[in-house]
Residue, then its C-alpha position, 0 to 999 in steps of 0.5 A: x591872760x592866754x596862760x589861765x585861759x589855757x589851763x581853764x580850757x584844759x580843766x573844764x574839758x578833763x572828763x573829755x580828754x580822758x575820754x578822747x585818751x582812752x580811745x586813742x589807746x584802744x586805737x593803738x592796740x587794736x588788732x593786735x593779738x595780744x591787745x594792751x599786754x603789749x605795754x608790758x612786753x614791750x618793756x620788758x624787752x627794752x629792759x632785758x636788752x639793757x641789762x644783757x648789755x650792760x651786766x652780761x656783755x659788758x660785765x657791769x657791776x651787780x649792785x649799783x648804790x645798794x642795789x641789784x642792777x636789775x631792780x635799779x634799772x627797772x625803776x629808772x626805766x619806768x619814767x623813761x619809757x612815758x618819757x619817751x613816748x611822751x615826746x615823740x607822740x607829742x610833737x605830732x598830736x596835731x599834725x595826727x589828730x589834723x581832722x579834729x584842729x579843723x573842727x571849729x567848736x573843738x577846743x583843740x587847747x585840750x589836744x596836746x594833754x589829750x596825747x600826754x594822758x593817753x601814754x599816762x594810762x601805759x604808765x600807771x599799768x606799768x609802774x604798777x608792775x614795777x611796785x609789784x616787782x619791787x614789794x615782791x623783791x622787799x624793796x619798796x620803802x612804804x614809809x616814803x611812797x608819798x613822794x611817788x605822786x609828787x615825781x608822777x605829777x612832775x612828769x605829767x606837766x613836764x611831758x604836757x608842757x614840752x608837748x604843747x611847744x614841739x606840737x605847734x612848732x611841729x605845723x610850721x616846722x615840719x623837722x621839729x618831729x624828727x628833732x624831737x626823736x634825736x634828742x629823745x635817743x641821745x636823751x636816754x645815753x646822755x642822762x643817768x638813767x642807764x648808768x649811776x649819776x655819781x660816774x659823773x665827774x663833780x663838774x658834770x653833775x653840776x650841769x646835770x642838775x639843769x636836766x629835768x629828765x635827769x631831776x625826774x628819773x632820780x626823783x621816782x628812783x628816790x620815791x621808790x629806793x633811796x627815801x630821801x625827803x630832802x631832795x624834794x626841797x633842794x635846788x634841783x627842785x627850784x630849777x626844775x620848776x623854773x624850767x617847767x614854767x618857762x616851757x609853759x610859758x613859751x608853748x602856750x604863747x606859741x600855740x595861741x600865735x599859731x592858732x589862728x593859722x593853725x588848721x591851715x598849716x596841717 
């Protein structure tokens, strides 16, 4: 009953979140010279910094499965960022927004989707600055864009879910924040995102498949490059959804168990 009941909150009050979202964000920006191109700067400079590293320094190949290295890493990187902004802003949305959880008629069911949305708006800007990228490089398959919302879609839930667990687990546990940024940092080394899943060996790519990172980076890379269909009906498909509804599961009855104490633990 708390699991639909969770989801109902969060709908009926979508117009309030996105509103809460867009506020936050001007929040973060705000007094900054150069304002919201930051989400685009920013971006730029961690992907500059990877392909010097691994294509200048490291004399990495220029193609990586058929394509420049750059354009690959871009696309990876694109989810990777929301990712990790995602997780880390999310295991503290109620520790940060504390004077919102003790307010008694707020719904702060709807606090954790409030952080994920707010890091979506900087996705959809820089996704869009991807595509650019890639049409104006003769890279986009159009004929496979509709699997573009679906990956989008995965991710979105992915970071809400995750983000509902750390974020109350984070008032009991004060740790679970710093956890979160580790394994966010050993996340990005340790997935396909910089270097091609086929360096793997066979056993290892087994393993990866259990990751769901892993099944969204590669997913918005097949949106974007490859234009595979199959890979939205395979096994890593079933897995992933498996994973993402235990995440749901666990969080949301982890939340409603805290709840009540939950203005007195921050």
């Amino acid at each position: 009953m708390n699991f639909v009941n969770f989801f109902k909150v969060n709908l009926q009050n979508i117009r309030k979140i996105s509103k809460l979202a867009a506020l936050d964000l001007k929040k973060i920006y705000a007094g900054s010279f150069l304002g919201f191109i930051w989400v685009l700067l920013r971006h730029i400079i961690v992907v500059f910094v990877f392909w010097f590293t691994f294509y200048v320094g490291l004399r990495g190949n220029n193609y990586i499965e058929g394509y420049p290295y750059l354009i690959w890493l871009i696309v990876g990187l694109t989810p990777w960022f929301y990712i990790a902004d995602g997780l880390n802003q999310g295991a503290t949305t109620f520790i940060k927004k504390a004077y919102i959880v003790k307010k008694i008629k707020y719904k702060i069911e709807t606090l954790p989707m409030t952080t994920i949305f707010t890091f979506f708006i900087s996705h959809l800007f820089f996704l869009g600055v991807t595509l650019s990228l890639l049409i104006a490089y003769g890279f986009f398959p159009a004929k496979f864009n509709i699997m573009l919302p679906y990956y989008t879609i995965c991710l979105f839930l992915f970071l809400w879910a995750v983000s509902i667990l750390t974020s109350s687990l984070s008032t009991l546990i004060r740790d679970v924040p710093y956890f979160v940024q580790s394994i966010t940092s050993a996340l990005l080394w340790l997935s396909p995102i910089l270097w091609p899943f086929t360096n793997l060996p066979e056993n290892l790519q087994k393993v990866m498949m259990f990751n769901p990172i892993f099944y969204i980076v590669n997913g918005y890379r097949n949106a974007l490059l490859y234009g595979n269909y199959d890979l939205m009906f395979s096994t890593e498909s079933i897995i992933f959804w498996v994973e993402l509804l235990v995440i749901f599961l666990i969080g949301i009855r982890s939340f409603y168990k805290l709840k009540p104490v939950l203005s007195d633990l921050i």
